[in-house]
C-alpha positions as CSV (number, residue, x, y, z in Angstrom):
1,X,100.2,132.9,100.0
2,X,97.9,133.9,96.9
3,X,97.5,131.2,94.5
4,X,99.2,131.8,90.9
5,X,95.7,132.4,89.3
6,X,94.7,135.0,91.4
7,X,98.2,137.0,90.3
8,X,97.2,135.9,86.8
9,X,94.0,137.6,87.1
10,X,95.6,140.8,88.1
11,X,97.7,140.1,84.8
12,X,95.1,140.2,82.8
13,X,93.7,143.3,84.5
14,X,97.0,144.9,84.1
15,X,97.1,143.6,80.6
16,X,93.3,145.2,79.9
17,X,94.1,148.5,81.5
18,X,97.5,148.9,79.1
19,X,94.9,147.8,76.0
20,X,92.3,150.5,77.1
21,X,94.8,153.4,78.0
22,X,96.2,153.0,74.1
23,X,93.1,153.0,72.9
24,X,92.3,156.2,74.9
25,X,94.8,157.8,73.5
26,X,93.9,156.9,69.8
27,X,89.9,157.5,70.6
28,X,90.3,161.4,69.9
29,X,88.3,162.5,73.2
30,X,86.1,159.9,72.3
31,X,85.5,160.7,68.8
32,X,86.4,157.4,67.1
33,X,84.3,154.9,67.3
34,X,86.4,151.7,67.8
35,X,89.0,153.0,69.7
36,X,86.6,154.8,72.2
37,X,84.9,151.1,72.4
38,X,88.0,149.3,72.9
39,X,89.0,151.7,75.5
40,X,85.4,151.1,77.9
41,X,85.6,147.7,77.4
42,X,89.4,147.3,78.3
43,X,88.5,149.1,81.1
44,X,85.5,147.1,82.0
45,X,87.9,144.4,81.7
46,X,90.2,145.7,83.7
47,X,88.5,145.8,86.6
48,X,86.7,142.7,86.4
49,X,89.7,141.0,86.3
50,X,90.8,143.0,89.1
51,X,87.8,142.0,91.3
52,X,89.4,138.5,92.0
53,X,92.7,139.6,93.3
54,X,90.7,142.4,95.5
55,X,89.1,139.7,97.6
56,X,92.3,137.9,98.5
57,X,94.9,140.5,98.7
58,X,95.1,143.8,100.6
59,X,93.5,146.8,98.4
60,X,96.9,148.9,98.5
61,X,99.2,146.2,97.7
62,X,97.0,145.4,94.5
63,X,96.3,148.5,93.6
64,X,100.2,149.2,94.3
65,X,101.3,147.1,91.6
66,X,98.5,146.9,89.0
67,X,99.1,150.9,89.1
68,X,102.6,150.4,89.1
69,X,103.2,147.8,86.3
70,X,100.3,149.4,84.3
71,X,102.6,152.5,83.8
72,X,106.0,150.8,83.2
73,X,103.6,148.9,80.4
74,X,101.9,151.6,79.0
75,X,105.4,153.5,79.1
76,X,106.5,150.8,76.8
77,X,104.0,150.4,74.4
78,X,104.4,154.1,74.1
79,X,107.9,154.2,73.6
80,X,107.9,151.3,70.9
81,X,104.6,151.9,69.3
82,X,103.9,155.7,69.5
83,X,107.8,156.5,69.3
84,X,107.8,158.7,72.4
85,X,111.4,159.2,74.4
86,X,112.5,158.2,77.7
87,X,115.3,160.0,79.4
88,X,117.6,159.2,81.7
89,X,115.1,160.3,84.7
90,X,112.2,158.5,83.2
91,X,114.2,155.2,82.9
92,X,115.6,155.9,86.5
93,X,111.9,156.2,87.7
94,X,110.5,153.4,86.0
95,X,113.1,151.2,87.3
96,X,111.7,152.4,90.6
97,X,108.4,151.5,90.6
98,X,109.5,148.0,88.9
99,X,111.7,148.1,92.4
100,X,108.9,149.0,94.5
101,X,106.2,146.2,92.9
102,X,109.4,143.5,93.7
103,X,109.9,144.9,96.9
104,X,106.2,144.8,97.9
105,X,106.1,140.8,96.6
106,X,109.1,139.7,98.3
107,X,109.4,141.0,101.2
108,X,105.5,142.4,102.8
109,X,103.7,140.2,105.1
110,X,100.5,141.4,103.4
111,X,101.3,139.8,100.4
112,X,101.7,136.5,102.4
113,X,98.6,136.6,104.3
């Protein structure tokens, strides 16, 4: 079983990537300054972070749920910060994915290796 650092490593790599994708979407194609600089160092972040959890954990079950839980975050932020709508399919989906990531971490042997 993976110790709790490594899955808060892929928290904070989670956490980085959400950082960098809003900034990416304030940087204008890259035409601000600061937000085009937080978004390559959120990213650089990101998968620094996610190096750690790589080595002890199967590539698709990380990449599963740091790709999963980065879009129910950056779903969020965009909902509460950029005002954007969910309907009732996009909730649905979401609640989904947050299914599949629990699914994976409960119940896969890879997980447990």
């Amino acid at each position: 079983m993976p110790s709790l650092s490594i899955y808060a490593l892929l928290a904070a790599a989670i956490c980085a990537e959400v950082i960098a994708t809003t900034a990416l979407a304030q940087s204008d194609s890259f035409r601000r300054l600061w937000p085009s600089v937080l978004t390559v160092v959120g990213y650089a972040f990101a998968f620094y972070f996610l190096s750690f959890p790589i080595k002890v954990l199967p590539t698709g079950v990380i990449y599963a749920i740091w790709s999963g839980l980065g879009i129910v975050l950056i779903t969020m932020v965009s909902w509460l910060w950029a005002g954007e709508r969910l309907d009732t399919p996009a909730v649905l989906g979401l609640a989904l994915i947050i299914a599949g990531v629990i699914v994976i971490n409960v119940f896969s042997d890879a997980v447990r290796h």
